[in-house]
C-alpha positions as CSV (number, residue, x, y, z in Angstrom):
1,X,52.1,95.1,81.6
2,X,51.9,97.0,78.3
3,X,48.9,99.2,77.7
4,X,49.3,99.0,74.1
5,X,49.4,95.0,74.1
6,X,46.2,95.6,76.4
7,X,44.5,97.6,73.8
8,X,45.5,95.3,71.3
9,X,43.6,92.1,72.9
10,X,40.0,95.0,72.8
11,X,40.3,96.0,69.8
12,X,41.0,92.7,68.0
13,X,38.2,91.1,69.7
14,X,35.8,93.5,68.5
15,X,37.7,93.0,65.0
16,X,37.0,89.2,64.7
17,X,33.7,89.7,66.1
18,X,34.0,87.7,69.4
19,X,32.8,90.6,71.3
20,X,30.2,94.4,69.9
21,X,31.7,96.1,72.9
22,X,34.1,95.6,76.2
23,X,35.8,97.8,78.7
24,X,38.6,96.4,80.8
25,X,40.5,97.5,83.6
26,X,43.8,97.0,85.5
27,X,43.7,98.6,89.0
28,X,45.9,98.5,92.4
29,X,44.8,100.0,95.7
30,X,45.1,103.7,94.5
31,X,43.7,103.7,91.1
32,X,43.6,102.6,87.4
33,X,46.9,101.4,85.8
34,X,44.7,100.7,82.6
35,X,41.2,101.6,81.8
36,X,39.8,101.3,77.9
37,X,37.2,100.0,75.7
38,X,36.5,99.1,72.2
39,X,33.2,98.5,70.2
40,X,29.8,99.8,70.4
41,X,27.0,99.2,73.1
42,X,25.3,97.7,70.0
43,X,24.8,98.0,66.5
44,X,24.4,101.6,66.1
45,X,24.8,102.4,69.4
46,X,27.5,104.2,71.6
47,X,30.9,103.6,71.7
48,X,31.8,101.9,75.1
49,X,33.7,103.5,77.3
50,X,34.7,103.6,81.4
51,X,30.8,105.0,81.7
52,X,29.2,102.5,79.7
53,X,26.4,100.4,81.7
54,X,26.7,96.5,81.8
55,X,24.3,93.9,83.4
56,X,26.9,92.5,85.7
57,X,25.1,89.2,87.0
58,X,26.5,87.5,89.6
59,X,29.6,90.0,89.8
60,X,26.7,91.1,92.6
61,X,27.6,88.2,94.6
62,X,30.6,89.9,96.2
63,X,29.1,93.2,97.3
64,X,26.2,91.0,99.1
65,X,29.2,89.5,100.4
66,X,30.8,92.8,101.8
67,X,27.4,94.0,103.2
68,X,26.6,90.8,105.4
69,X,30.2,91.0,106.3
70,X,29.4,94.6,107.6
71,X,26.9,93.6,109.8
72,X,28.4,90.6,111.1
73,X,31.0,93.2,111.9
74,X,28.6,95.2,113.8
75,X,26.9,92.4,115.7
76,X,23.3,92.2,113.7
77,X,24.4,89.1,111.8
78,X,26.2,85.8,112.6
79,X,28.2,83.6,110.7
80,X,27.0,80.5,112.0
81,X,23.6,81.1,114.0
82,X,21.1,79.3,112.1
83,X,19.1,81.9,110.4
84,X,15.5,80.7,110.9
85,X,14.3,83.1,113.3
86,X,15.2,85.7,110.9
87,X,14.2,84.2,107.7
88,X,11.2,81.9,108.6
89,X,11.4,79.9,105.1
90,X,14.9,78.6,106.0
91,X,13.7,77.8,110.0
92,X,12.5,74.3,108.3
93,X,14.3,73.8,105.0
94,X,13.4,70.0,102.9
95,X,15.6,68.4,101.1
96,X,14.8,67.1,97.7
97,X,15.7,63.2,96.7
98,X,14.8,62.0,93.4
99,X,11.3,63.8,93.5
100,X,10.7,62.6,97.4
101,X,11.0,65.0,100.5
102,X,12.6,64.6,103.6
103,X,13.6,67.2,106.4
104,X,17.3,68.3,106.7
105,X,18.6,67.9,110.0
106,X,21.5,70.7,110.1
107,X,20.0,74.4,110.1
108,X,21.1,76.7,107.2
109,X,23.8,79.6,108.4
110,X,25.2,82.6,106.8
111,X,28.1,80.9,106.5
112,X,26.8,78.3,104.9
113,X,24.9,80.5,102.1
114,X,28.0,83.0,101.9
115,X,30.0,80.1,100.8
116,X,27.2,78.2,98.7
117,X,27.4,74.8,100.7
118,X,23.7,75.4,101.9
119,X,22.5,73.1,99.8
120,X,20.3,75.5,97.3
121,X,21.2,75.4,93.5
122,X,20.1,77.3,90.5
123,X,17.5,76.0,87.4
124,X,20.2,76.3,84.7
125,X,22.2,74.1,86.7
126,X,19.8,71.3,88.3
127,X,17.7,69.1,86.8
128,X,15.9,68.2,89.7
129,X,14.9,71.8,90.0
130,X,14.0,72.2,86.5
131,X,11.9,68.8,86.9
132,X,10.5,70.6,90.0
133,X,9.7,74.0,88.2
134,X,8.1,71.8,85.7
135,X,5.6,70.0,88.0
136,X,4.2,72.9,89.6
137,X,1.1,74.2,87.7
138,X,1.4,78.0,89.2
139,X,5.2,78.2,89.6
140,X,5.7,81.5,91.3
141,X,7.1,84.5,89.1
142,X,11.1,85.5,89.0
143,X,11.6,88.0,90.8
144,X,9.6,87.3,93.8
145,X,10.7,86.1,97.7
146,X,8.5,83.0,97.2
147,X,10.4,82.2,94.1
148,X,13.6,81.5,95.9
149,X,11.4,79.0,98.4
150,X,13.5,75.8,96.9
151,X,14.3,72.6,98.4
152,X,17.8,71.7,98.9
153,X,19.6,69.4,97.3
154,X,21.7,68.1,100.0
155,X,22.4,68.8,103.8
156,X,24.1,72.1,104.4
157,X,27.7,71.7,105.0
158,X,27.7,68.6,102.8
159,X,29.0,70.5,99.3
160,X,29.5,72.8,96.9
161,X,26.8,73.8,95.0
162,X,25.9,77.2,93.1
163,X,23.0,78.7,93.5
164,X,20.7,81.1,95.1
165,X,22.1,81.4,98.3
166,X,23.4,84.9,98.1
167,X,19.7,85.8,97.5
168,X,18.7,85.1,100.8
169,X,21.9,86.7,102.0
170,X,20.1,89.9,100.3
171,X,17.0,88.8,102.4
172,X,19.1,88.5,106.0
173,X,21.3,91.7,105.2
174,X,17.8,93.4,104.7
175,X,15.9,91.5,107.7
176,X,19.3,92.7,110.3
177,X,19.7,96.1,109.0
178,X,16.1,97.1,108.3
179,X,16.8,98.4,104.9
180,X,15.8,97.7,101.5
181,X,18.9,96.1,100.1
182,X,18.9,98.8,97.1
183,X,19.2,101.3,100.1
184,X,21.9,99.8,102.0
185,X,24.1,99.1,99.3
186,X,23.8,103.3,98.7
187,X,24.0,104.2,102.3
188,X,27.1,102.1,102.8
189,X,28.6,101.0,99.9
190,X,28.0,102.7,97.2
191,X,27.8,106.3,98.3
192,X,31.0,105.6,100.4
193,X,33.0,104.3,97.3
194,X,31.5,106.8,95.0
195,X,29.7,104.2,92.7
196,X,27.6,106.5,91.3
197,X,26.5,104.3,88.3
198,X,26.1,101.1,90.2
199,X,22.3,100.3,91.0
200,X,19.4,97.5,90.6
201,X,17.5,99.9,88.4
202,X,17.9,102.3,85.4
203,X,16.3,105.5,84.5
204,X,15.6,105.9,80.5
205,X,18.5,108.9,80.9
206,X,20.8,105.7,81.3
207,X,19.7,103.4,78.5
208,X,21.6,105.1,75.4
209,X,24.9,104.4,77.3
210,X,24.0,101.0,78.5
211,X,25.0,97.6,76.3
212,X,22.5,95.1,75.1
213,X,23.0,92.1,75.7
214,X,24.2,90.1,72.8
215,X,23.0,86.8,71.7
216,X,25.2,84.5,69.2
217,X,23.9,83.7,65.7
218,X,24.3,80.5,63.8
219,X,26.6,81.9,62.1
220,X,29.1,83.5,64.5
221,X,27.4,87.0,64.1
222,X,26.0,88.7,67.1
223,X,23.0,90.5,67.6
224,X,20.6,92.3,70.3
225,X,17.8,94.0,71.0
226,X,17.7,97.4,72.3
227,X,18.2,97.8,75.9
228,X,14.9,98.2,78.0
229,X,14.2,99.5,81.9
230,X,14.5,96.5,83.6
231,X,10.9,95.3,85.1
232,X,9.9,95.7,88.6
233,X,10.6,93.1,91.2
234,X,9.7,92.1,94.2
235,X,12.8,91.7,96.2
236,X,16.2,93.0,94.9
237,X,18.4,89.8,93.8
238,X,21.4,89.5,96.0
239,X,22.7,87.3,93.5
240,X,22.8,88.8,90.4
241,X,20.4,92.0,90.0
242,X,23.3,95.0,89.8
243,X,24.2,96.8,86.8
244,X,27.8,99.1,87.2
245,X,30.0,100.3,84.7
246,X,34.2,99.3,84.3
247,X,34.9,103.0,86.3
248,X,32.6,102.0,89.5
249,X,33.5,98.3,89.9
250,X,37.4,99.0,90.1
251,X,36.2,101.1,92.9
252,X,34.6,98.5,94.9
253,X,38.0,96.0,94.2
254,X,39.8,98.5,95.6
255,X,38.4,98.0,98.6
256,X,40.1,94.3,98.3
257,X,43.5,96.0,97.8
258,X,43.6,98.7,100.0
259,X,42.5,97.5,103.7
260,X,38.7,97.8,103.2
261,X,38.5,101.7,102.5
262,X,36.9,102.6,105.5
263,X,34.0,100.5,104.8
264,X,35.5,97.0,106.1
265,X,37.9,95.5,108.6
266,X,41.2,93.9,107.6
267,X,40.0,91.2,109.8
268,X,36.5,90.7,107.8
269,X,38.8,90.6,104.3
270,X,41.0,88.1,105.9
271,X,37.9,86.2,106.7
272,X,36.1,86.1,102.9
273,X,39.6,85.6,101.3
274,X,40.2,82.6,103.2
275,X,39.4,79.1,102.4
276,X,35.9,78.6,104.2
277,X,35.1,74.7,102.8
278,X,38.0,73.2,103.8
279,X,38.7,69.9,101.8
280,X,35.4,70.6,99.3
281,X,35.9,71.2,95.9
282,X,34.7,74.7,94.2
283,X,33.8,76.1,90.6
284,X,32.3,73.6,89.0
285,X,28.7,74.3,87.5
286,X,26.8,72.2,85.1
287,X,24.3,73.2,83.1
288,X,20.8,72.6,82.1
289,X,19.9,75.5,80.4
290,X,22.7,75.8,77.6
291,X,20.9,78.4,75.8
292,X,21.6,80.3,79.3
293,X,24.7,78.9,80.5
294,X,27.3,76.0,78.7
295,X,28.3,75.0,81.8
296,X,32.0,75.9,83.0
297,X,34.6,75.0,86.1
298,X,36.6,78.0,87.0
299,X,39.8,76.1,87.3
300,X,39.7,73.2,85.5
301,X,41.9,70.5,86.8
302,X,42.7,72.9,90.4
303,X,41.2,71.7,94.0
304,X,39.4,75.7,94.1
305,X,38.0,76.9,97.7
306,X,35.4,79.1,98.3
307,X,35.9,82.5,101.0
308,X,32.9,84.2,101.6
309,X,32.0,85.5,98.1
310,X,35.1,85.0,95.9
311,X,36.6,81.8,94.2
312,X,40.2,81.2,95.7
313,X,42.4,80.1,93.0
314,X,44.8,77.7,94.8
315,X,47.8,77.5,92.0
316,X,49.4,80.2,89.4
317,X,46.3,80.1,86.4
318,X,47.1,79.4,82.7
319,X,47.3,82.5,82.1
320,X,49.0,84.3,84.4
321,X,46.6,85.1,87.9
322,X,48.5,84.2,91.0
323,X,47.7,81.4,93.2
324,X,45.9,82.7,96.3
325,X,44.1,85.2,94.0
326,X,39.6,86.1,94.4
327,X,37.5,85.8,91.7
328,X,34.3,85.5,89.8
329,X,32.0,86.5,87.3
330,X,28.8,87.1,85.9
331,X,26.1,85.5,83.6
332,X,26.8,87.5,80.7
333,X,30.4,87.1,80.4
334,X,31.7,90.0,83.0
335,X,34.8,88.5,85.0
336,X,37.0,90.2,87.6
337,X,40.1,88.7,89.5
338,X,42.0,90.3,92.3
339,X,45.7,89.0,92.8
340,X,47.2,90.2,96.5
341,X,50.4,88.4,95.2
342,X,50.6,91.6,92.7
343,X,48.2,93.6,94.9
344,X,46.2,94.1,91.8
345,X,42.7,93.8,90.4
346,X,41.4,93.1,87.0
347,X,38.0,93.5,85.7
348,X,36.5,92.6,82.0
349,X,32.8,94.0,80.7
350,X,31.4,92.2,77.9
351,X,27.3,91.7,76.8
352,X,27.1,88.2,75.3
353,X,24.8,85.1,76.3
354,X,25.2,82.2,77.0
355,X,27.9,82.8,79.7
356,X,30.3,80.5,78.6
357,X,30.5,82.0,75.1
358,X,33.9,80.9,73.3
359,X,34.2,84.7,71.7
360,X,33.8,86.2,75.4
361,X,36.4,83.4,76.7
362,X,38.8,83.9,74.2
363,X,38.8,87.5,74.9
364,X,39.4,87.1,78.5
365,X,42.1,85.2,78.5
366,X,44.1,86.7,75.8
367,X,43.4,90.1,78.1
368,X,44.9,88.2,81.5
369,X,47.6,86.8,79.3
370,X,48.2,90.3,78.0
371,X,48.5,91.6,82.0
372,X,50.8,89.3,83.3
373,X,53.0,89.3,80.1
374,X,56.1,90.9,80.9
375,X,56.7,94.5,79.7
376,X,59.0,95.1,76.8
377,X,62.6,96.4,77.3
378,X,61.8,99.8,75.9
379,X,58.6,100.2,78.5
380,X,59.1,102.6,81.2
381,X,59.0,100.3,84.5
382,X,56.2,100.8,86.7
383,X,53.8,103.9,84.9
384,X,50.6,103.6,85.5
385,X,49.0,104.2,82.0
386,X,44.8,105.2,81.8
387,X,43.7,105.4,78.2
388,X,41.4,107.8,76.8
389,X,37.7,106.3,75.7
């Protein structure tokens, strides 16, 4: 790995305009081996840096993930009780067939939603519940518990299929451990990893250091409005609510890469870093709200599994990730992989809708391509190199 080549792939991306901003990040279990930016948080704005706030999305999966896993460690949850008694809208859940309800006949688990075969989907990626969300003259606001009171689309178990599952693994990790989900993630995440930056909410001290997110133009340009507190909600999304910045996320990977700091067993990582869907297929998500999301499949043309919050690539990627090695990523182009084969993580920030963007995409992979490239002659084998922002 060679820092400069790293800080090449930033700073030309900014250059041609595929990204404002990004920070990036190469860790192993101890610490950073590279950490940089380049670009601003928006026009005018701040440069990014290590400290610069992103809306990481769905990267929020993973630490719902970790925290269920902590009390499933402790006894309060189980991976395959069904979970009506402790979330009465999933005792009864209905499927949904071409506009006509029926009852599904298998309860929902933990399992089931930690691995996103429970049947619930997303908006942007079904039309059945966009056609759904279109019928109902009061649809219920975002943000809100009865929001997230969907049909499923199939019987849990049956297949793959992203969507809101890991919001209602918020709900259970909230209903076991009798704490807002905002507090638990402090009490026994955050505060133990010292994520200091990583939270639901902002305070206005925050917003001149956070990035806008970034729409593109008609003609390639992008732009954004200035950042704003996010509104009040009714229930903390699971899913995707966090924001963090590239020096706190590396420090929850780490606990992927260094035998769960303290804050999880080797046994639970085993358990969400193993295939959990046997012979289903994962990654694929279509789309049917492109101005949101183009659509994607994580590993095109790969047979991908699902642990308990992570993508398991099953073969060496394109460019360069190691079969066997987690990953995901979140709306607004923010990606992260951790390869145990190198017992290393990676992590990429960027502010750009739709997910999907071609600028974001090409930026992330010329960044993993620049990580796995081999070092040049001259390089001094095996420094760990952190680079000023």
């Amino acid at each position: 790995m060679n820092p400069e080549a790293l800080q090449r792939v930033l700073d030309n991306a900014v250059a041609s305009g595929h990204v404002a901003g990004v920070a990036a990040a190469v860790t192993d279990g101890r610490g950073p081996l590279f950490e940089s930016a380049a670009g601003v948080t928006q026009k005018g704005g701040q440069q990014v840096d290590a400290d610069t706030i992103f809306w990481i999305a769905s990267m929020t999966k993973p630490v719902t993930s970790l925290a269920a896993m902590q009390l499933v460690e402790q006894g309060k949850l189980s991976l395959d009780a069904p979970l009506g008694g402790l979330l009465p809208e999933l005792a009864h859940p209905q499927i949904v067939e071409s506009g006509k309800f029926r009852p599904a006949t298998r309860p929902i688990t933990l399992r089931h939603l930690l691995t996103h075969t429970s049947g619930f989907s997303y908006a942007f990626a079904s039309a059945e519940y966009t056609a759904l969300r279109a019928a109902d003259p009061n649809p219920p606001a975002p943000g809100t518990r009865a929001a997230l009171n969907a049909p499923l689309l199939f019987e849990p178990g049956e297949r793959w299929e992203y969507g809101i599952s890991t919001d209602w693994v918020g709900l259970a990790v909230e209903a076991a451990s009798g704490e807002s989900l905002a507090a638990y993630f402090q009490n026994h995440i955050f505060a133990p990893l010292g994520m200091a930056d990583t939270s639901f909410t902002l305070t206005p001290a925050q917003l001149p250091r956070t990035a806008a997110v970034h729409r593109r133009q008609p003609d390639g340009t992008l732009a954004a409005p200035p950042p704003t507190l996010p509104p009040a909600t009714e229930i903390f999304s699971g899913g995707g609510g966090l924001y963090s910045t590239l020096a706190d996320y590396q420090k929850f990977l780490r606990v992927f890469l260094s035998g769960g700091a303290g804050i999880l067993s080797a046994h639970s990582l085993a358990e969400m870093s193993r295939n959990q869907i046997g012979s289903l297929r994962a990654g694929f998500i279509p789309s049917n709200n492109p101005a949101f999301f183009l659509g994607a499949d994580a590993a095109p043309g790969m047979d991908s599994k699902w642990g308990l919050g992570f993508l398991i690539y099953p073969a060496k990627g394109r460019f360069g990730r190691n079969a066997g090695s987690l990953g995901w990523a979140g709306a607004a182009n923010t990606y992260f992989w951790i390869d145990p084969v190198v017992n290393r993580a990676a992590v990429i920030l960027m502010q750009i809708l739709p997910s999907g963007d071609t600028g974001a995409l090409k930026t992330l992979c010329g960044f993993e391509a620049a990580v796995y490239a081999r070092p040049k002659e001259h390089a001094i084998s095996g420094a760990s190199n952190k680079l000023g922002n």
